[in-house]
GUVEX-845377 format. One record per residue (C-alpha): residue number from 1; x, y, z. Coordinates in steps of 0.05 Angstrom, whole numbers. Layout:
BEGIN
ATOM   rolo       xx       yy       zz
ATOM    NUM        X        Y        Z
...
END
This chain:
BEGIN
ATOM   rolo       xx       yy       zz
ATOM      1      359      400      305
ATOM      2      307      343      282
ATOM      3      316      272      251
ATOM      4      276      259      190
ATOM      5      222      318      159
ATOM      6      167      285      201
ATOM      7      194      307      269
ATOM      8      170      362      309
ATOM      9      211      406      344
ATOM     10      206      395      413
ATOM     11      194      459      429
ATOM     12      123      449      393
ATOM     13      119      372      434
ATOM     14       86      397      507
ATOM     15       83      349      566
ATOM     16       21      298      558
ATOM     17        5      329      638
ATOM     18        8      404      611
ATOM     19      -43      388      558
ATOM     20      -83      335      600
ATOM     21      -90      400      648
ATOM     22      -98      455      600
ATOM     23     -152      403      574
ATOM     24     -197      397      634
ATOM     25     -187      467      655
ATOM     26     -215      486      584
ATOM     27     -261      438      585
ATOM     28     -294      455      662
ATOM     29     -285      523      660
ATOM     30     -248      524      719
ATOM     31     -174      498      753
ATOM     32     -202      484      819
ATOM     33     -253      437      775
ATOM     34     -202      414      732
ATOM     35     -154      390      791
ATOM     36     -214      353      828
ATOM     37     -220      311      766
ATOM     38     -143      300      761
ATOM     39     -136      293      830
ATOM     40      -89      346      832
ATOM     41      -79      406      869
ATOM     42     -110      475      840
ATOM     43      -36      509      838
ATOM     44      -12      447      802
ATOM     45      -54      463      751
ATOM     46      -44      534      752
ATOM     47       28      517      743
ATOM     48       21      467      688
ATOM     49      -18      517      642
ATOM     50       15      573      666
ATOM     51       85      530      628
ATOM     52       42      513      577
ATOM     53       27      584      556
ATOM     54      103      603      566
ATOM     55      123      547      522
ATOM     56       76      564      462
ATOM     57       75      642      474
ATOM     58       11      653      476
ATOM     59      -44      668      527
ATOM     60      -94      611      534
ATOM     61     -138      631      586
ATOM     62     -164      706      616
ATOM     63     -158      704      688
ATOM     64     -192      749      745
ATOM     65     -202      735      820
ATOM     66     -262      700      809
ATOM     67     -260      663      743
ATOM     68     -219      629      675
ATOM     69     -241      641      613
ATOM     70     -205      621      543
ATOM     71     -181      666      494
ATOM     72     -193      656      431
ATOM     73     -132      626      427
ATOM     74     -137      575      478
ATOM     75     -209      562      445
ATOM     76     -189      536      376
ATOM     77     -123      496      416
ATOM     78     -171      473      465
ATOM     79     -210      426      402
ATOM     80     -142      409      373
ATOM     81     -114      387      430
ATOM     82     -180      344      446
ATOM     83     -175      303      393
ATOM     84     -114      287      393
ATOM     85     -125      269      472
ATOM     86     -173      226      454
ATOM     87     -145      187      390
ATOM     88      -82      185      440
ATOM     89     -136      154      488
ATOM     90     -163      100      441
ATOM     91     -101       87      413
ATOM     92      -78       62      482
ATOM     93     -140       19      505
ATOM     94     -141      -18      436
ATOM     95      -64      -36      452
ATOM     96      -80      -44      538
ATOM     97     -138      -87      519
ATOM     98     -123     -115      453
ATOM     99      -49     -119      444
ATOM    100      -46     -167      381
ATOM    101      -95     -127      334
ATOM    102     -113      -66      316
ATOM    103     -145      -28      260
ATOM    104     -130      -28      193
ATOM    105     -163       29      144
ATOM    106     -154      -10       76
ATOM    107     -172       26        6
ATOM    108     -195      -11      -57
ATOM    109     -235      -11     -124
ATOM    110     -309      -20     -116
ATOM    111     -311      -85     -161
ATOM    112     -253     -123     -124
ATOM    113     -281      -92      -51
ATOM    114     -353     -118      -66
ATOM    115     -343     -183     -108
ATOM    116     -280     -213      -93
ATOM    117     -264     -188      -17
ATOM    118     -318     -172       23
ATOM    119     -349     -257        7
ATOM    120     -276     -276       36
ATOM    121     -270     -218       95
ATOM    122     -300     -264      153
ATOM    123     -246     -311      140
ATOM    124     -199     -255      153
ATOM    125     -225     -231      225
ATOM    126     -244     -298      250
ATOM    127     -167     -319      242
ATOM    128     -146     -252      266
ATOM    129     -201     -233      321
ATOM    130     -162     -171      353
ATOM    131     -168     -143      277
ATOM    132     -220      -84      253
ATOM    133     -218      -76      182
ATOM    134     -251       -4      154
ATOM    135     -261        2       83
ATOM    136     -264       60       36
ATOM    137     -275       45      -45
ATOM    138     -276       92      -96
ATOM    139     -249       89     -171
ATOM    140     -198      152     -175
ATOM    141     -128      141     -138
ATOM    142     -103      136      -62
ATOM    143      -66      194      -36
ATOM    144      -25      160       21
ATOM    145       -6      237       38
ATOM    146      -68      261       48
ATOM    147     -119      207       71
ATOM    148     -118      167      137
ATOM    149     -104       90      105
ATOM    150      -52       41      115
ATOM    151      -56        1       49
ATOM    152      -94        5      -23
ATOM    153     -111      -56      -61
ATOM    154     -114      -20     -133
ATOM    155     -102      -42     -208
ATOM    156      -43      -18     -255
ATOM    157       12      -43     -307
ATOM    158       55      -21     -253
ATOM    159       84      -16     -173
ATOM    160       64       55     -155
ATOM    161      138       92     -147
ATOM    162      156      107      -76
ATOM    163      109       52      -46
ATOM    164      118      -18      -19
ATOM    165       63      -65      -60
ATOM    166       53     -141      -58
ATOM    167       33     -167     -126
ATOM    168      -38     -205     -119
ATOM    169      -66     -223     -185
ATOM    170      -78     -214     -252
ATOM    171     -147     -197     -282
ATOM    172     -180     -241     -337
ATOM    173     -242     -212     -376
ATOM    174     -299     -245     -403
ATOM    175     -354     -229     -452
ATOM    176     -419     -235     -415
ATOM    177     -491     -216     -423
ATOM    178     -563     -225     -411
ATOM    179     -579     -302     -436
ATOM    180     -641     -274     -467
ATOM    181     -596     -222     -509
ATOM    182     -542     -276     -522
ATOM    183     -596     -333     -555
ATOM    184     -621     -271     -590
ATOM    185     -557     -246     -618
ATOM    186     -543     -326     -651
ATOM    187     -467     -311     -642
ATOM    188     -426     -374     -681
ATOM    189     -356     -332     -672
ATOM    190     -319     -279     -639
ATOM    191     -331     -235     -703
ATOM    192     -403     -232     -690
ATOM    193     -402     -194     -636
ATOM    194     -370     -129     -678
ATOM    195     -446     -119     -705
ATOM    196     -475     -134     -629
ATOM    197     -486      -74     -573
ATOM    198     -422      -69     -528
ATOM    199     -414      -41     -468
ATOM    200     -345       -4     -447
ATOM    201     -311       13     -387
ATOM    202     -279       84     -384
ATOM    203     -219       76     -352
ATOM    204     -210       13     -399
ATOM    205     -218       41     -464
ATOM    206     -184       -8     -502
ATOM    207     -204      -73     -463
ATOM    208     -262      -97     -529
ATOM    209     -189      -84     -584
ATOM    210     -145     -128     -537
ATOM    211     -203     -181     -527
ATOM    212     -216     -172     -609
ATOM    213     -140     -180     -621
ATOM    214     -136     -239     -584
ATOM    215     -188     -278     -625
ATOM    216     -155     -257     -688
ATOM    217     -218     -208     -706
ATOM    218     -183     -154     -740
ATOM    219     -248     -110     -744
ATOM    220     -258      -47     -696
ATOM    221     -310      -61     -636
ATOM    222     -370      -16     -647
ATOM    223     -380       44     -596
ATOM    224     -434       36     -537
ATOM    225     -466       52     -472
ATOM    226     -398       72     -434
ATOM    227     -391       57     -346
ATOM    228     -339       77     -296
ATOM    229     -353       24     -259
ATOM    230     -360      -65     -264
ATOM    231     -421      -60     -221
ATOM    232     -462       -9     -265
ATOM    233     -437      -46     -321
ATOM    234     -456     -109     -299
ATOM    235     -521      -97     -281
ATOM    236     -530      -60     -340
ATOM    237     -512     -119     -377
ATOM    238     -553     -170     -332
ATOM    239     -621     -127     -364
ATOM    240     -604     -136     -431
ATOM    241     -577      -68     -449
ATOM    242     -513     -103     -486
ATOM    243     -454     -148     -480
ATOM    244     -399     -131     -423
ATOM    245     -327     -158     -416
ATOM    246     -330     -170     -343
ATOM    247     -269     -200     -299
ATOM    248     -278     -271     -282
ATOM    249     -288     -262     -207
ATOM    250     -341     -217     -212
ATOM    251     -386     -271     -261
ATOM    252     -386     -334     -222
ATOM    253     -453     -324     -183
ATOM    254     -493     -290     -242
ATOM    255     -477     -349     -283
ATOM    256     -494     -401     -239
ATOM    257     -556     -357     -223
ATOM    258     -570     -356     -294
ATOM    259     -568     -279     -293
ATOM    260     -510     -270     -337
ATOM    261     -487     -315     -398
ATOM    262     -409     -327     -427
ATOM    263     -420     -292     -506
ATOM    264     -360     -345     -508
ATOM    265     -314     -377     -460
ATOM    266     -255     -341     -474
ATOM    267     -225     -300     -425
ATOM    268     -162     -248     -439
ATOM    269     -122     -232     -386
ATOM    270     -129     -144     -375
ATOM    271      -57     -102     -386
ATOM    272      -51      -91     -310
ATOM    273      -52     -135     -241
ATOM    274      -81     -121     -173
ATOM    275      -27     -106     -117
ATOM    276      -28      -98      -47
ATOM    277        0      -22      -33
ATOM    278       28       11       20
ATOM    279       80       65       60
ATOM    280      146       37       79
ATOM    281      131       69      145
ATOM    282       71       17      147
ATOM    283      104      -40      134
ATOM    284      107      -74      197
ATOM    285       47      -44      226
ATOM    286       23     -114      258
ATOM    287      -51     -109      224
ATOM    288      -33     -103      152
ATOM    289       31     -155      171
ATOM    290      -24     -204      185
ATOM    291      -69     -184      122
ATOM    292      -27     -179       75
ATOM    293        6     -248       95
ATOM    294      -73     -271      102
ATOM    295      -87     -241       24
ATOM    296      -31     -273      -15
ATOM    297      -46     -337       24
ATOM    298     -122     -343        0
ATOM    299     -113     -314      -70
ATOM    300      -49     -371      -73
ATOM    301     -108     -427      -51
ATOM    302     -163     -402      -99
ATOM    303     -121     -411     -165
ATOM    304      -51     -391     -198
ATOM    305      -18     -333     -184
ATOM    306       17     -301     -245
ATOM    307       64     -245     -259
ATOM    308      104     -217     -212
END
């Protein structure tokens, strides 16, 4: 009987020595070969893949006097069993040789991952130097089930149900465009901007309404050039193509490099907030213990932290 619907029965679970054998016997082509490089003797391994092959049921290799060969069988086991060998392997010298770090596979949005992160990352592994940190962006959800990563930084009204998450920040939004384009426009007031070009964000439909609504501009924002992404957007923007509302981390450098232009200095805080997500069964995994402790303690030193 198994504890828990991750466990393997352990009928399934052979000896590390049966596959280590089974491995180099594949691998060589031969047991007396295979027991050189173990230092073991060639009825040793005989033995250990002859229990192998009991315990699974199936043939592995074809034997005569003179030779092994796998069957097909053994051939398809033989690369599933190698990589796990081996990730078994590395897994062990990072912890022999490293035993306070690790890596951590984090997953993000492209605009937070380029702008606001990766400037800050270097703080992160010179604290923690036993640390690798692999990122992955992309714009549609994590699936914790089916990809390899131990935490998602993502954006949403709420906690994703079934997941551990560490609130991080809200998102503010600003209107921003080419200076040329804004001297050109001669905007006095937020309702001037309902007969200039806006740009829109896809999965934020509604983001030019809220930032309307919030100066008190009753009118509809005009349809425009529509992104997926802050980056495209922002760029687009930076030429001249129209006026974006960007979040306020991603406009600091454009500004001061006079590539981008406040329309008006009055940000609006997005329906949503950036959190730190991740498995319960990740939780103490000692990598993501020290960045997520890292994370809340820089975003608490670059400004307030609201919500919750």
């Amino acid at each position: 009987m198994t504890k828990g619907n991750d466990m393997l029965p352990r009928r399934y679970l052979p000896s590390l020595s049966q596959l280590c054998a089974f491995e180099a016997a594949a691998r060589l082509g031969s047991f007396t070969r295979a027991a050189q490089e173990l230092d073991l003797t060639q009825s040793a391994i005989s033995r250990q893949v002859r229990a192998l092959e009991d315990q699974l049921g199936a043939a592995l290799f074809e034997r005569d006097r003179q030779r092994v060969a796998l069957t097909p069988q053994g051939e398809a086991y033989a690369r599933e069993i190698r990589a796990g060998l081996r990730q078994i392997g590395n897994a062990s010298l990072n912890l022999a040789t490293n035993p306070g770090g690790g890596a951590l596979t984090l997953a993000m949005l492209p605009a937070f991952g380029t702008r606001w992160l990766a400037p800050r990352l270097a703080k992160f592994l010179n604290q923690n130097p036993g640390v690798t940190v692999n990122l992955t962006t992309r714009m549609d959800r994590f699936d914790f089930d089916t990809e390899q990563i131990d935490a998602a930084i993502d954006f949403g009204r709420q906690p994703r149900a079934g997941l551990d998450s560490q609130f991080l920040m809200e998102e503010r939004v600003i209107p921003c465009a080419a200076p040329g384009l804004a001297e050109r426009l001669v905007l006095a007031a937020p309702a001037d901007l309902v007969r200039a070009p806006l740009l829109h964000m896809a999965p934020r439909p509604r983001a030019w309404a809220r930032w309307f609504a919030a100066q008190g501009v009753e009118a509809a924002p005009p349809a425009g050039v529509m992104f997926d992404q802050f980056a495209t957007m922002a760029q687009a923007a930076m030429h001249g193509l129209g006026v974006a509302l960007l979040p306020d981390f991603m406009v600091g450098d454009e500004v001061q490099a006079g590539r981008l232009a406040p329309v008006f200095d009055l940000p609006v805080t997005s329906v949503g907030a950036y959190r730190l997500t991740w498995p319960a069964a990740r939780a103490s995994y000692p990598p993501l213990v020290a960045f997520r402790t890292w994370l809340v303690d820089e975003i608490a030193g670059n400004g307030p932290r609201r919500g919750a």
